[in-house]
C-alpha positions, -999 to 999 in steps of 0.1 A, spaced: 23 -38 70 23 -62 37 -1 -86 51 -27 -54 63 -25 -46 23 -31 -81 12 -66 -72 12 -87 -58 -17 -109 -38 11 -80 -27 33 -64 -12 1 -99 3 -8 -100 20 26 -65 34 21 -77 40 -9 -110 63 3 -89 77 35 -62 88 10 -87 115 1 -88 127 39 -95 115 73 -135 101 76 -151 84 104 -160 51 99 -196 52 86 -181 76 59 -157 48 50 -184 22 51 -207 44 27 -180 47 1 -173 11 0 -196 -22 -3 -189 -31 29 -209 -35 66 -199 -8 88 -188 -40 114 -164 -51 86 -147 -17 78 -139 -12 114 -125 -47 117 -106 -40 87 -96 -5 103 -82 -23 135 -61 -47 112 -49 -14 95 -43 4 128 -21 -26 140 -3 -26 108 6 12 118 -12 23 84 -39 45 100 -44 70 134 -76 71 146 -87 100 167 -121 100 190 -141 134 181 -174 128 205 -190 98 200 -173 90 165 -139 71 159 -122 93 128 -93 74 110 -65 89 88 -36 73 69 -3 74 92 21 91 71 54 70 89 34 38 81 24 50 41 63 61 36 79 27 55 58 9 24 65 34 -3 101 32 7 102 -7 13 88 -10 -29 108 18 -42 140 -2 -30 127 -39 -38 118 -19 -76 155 -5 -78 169 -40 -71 147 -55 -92 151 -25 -120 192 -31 -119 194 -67 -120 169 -65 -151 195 -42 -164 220 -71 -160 200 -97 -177 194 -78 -205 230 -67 -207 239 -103 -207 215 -110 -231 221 -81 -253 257 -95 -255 245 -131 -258 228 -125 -289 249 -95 -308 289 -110 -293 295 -119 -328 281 -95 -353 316 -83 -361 335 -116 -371 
């Protein structure tokens, strides 16, 4: 799923479908990009389990997953509280480091 949002224009078409499902013309008028390239970058996204795609007549609509938004927002929101509490640490340390001896 990381590697699927390495991309400027994946994250822009996450970006646009966050607003509701669109086909894929509707994503490609949004965005500076070929229609050819927004549906390779929508079979990328689709692999990565980031977006659903749904066939309504002749037109391929795509949607963000929900499962595949949440396994990412949950995946950052524990990398941030790891990283959050062993910044707490540090400055702890440091806090001690530079203030140990104010009293004597």
């Amino acid at each position: 799923m990381l590697d699927a949002l390495g991309d400027p224009t994946r994250r822009a078409i996450l970006e646009v479908l966050g607003g509701g499902p669109r086909s894929v013309q509707a994503i490609a008028d949004e965005l500076p990009v070929s229609r050819p390239a927004v549906s390779r970058h929508l079979r990328l996204l689709k692999g990565a389990q980031l977006v659903s795609e749904e066939r309504q007549g002749t037109r391929h609509v795509y949607a963000l997953r929900a499962e595949g938004v949440e396994a990412v927002a949950a995946f950052f929101a524990e990398v941030w509280s790891g990283a959050a509490a062993r910044f707490a640490v540090v400055a702890d340390n440091l806090g001690d480091d530079l203030g140990g001896d104010e009293g004597g």
